[in-house]
PyMOL CGO cylinders between C-alpha atoms (Angstrom):
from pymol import cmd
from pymol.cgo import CYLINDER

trace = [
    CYLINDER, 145.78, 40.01, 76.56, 144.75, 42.87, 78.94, 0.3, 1, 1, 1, 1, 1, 1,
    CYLINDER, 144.75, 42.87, 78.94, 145.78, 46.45, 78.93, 0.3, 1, 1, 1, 1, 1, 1,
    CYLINDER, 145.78, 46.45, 78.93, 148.56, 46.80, 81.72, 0.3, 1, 1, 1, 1, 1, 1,
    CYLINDER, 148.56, 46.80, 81.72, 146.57, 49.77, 83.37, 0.3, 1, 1, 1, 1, 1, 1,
    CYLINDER, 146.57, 49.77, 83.37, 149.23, 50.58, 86.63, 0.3, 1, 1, 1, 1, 1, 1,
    CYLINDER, 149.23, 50.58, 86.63, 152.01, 51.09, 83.99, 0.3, 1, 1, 1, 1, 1, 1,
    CYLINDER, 152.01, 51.09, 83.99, 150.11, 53.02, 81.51, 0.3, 1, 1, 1, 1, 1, 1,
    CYLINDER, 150.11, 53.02, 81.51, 148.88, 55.15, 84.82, 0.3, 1, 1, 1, 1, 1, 1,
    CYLINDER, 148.88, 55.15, 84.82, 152.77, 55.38, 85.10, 0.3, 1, 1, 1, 1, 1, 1,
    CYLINDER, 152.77, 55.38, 85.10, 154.43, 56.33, 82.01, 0.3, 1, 1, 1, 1, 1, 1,
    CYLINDER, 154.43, 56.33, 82.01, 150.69, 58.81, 81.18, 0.3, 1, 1, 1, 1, 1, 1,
    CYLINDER, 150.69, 58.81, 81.18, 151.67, 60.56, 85.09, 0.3, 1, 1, 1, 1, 1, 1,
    CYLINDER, 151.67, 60.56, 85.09, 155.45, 61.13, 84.12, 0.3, 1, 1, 1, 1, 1, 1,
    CYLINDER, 155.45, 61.13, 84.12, 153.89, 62.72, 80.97, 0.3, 1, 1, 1, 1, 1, 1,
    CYLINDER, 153.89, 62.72, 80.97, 152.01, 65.25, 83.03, 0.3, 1, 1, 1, 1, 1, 1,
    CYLINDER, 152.01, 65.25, 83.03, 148.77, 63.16, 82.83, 0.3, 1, 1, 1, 1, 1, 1,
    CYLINDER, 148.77, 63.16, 82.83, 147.17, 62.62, 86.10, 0.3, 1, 1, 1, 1, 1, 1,
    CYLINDER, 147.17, 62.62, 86.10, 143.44, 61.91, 85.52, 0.3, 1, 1, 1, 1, 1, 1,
    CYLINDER, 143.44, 61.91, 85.52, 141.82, 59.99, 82.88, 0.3, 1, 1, 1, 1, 1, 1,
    CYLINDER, 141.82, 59.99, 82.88, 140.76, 63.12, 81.47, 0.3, 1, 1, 1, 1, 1, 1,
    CYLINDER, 140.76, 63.12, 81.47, 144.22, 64.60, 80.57, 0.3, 1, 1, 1, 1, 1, 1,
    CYLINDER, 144.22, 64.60, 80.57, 144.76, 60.93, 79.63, 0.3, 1, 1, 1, 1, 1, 1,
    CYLINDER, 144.76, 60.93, 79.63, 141.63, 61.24, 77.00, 0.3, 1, 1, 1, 1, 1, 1,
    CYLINDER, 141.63, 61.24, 77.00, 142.61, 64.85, 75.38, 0.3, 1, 1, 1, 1, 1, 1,
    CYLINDER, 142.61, 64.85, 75.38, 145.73, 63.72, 74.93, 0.3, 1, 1, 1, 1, 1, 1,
    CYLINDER, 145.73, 63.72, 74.93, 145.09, 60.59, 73.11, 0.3, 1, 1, 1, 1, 1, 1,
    CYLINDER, 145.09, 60.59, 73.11, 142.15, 62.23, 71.31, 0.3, 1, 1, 1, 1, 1, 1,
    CYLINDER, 142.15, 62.23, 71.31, 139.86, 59.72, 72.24, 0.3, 1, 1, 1, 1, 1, 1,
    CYLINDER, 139.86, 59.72, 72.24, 136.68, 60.04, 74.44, 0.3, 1, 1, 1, 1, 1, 1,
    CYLINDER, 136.68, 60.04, 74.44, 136.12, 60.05, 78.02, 0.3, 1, 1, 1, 1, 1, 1,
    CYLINDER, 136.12, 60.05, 78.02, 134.23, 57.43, 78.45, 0.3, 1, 1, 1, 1, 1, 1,
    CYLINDER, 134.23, 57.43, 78.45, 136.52, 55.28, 75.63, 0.3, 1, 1, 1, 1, 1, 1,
    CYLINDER, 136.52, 55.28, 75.63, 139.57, 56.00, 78.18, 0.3, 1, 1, 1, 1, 1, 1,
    CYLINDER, 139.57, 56.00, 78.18, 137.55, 55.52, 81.84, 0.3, 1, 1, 1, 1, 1, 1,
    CYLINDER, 137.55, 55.52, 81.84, 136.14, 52.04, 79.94, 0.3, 1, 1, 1, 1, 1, 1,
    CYLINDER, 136.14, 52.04, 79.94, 139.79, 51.30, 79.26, 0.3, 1, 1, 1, 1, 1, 1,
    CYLINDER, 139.79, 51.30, 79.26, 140.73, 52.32, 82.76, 0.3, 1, 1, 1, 1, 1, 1,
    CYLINDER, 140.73, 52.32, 82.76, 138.43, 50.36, 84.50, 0.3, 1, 1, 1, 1, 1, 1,
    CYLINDER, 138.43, 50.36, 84.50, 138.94, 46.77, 82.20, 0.3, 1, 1, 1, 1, 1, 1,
    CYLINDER, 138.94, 46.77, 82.20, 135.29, 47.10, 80.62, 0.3, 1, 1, 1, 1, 1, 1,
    CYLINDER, 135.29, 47.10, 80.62, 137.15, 47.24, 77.18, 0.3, 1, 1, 1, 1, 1, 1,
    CYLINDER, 137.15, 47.24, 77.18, 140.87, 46.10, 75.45, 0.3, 1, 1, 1, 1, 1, 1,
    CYLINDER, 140.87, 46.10, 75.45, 142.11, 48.76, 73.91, 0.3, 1, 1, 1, 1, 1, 1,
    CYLINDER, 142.11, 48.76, 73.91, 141.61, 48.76, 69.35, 0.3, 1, 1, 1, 1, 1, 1,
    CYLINDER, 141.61, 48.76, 69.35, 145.05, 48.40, 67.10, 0.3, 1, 1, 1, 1, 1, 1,
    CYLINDER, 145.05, 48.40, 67.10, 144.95, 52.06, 66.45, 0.3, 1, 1, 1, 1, 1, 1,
    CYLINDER, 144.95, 52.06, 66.45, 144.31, 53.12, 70.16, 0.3, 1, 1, 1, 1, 1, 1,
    CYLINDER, 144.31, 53.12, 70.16, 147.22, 50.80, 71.22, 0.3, 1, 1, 1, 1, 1, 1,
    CYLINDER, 147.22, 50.80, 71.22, 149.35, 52.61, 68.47, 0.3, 1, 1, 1, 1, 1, 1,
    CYLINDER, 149.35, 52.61, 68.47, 147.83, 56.32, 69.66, 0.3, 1, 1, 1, 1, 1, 1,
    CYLINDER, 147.83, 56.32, 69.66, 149.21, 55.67, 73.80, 0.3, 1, 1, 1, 1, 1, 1,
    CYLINDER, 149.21, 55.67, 73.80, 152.18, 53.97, 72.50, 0.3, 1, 1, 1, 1, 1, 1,
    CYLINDER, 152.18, 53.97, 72.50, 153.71, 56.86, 70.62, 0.3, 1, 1, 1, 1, 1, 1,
    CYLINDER, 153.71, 56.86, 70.62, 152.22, 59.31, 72.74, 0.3, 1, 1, 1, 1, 1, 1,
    CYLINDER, 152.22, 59.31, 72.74, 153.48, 58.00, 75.95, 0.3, 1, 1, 1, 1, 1, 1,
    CYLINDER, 153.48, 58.00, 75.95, 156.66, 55.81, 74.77, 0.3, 1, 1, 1, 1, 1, 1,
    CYLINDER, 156.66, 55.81, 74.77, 155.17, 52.46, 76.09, 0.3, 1, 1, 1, 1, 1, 1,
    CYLINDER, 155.17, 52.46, 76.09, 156.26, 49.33, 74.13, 0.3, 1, 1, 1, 1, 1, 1,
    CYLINDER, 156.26, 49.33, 74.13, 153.60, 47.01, 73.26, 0.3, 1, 1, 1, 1, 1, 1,
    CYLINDER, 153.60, 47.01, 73.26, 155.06, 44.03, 75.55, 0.3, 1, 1, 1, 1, 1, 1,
    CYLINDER, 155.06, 44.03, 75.55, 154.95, 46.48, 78.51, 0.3, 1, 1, 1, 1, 1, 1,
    CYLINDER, 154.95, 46.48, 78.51, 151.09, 48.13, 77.33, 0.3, 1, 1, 1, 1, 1, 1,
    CYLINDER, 151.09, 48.13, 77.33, 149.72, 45.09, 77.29, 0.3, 1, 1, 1, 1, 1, 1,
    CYLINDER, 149.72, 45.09, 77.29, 150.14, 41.85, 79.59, 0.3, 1, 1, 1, 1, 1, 1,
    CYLINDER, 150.14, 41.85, 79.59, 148.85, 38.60, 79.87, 0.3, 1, 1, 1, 1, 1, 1,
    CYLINDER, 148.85, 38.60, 79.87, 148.73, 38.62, 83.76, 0.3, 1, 1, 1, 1, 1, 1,
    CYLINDER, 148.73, 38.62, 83.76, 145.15, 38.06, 85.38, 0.3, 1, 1, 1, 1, 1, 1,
    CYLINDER, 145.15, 38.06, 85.38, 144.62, 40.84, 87.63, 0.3, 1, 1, 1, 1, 1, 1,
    CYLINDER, 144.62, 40.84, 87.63, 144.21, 39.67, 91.00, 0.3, 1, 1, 1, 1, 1, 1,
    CYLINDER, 144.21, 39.67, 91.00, 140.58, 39.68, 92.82, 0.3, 1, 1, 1, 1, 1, 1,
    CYLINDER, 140.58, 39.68, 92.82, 140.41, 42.76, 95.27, 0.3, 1, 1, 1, 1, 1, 1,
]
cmd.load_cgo(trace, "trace")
């Protein structure tokens, strides 16, 4: 399973968080955790799943997906 970035991007926007950044303060983890998390070099641990969960109201069927992102 793969973090389902575009919806996290989604439900993190209508939370006032537009950049990576804002994503990162808010979920108290570093920069370069959330960019690595962004950008697929990393699936996110137990307890970061549980932080963007109940910070952003994402269930963990919609965080995470099983889909193999498509070759751009």
């Amino acid at each position: 399973m793969r973090l389902n970035v575009e919806y996290l991007r989604q439900a993190a926007a209508q939370a006032g968080d537009d950049s990576a950044y804002n994503m990162a303060r808010r979920l108290k983890v570093s920069q370069s955790t959330m960019s690595r998390l962004i950008n697929g070099k990393c699936s996110p641990s137990a307890a970061t799943q549980a932080k963007i969960r109940r910070t952003y109201g994402i269930s963990l069927d919609d965080l995470m997906t099983t889909d193999i992102p498509s070759a751009a």
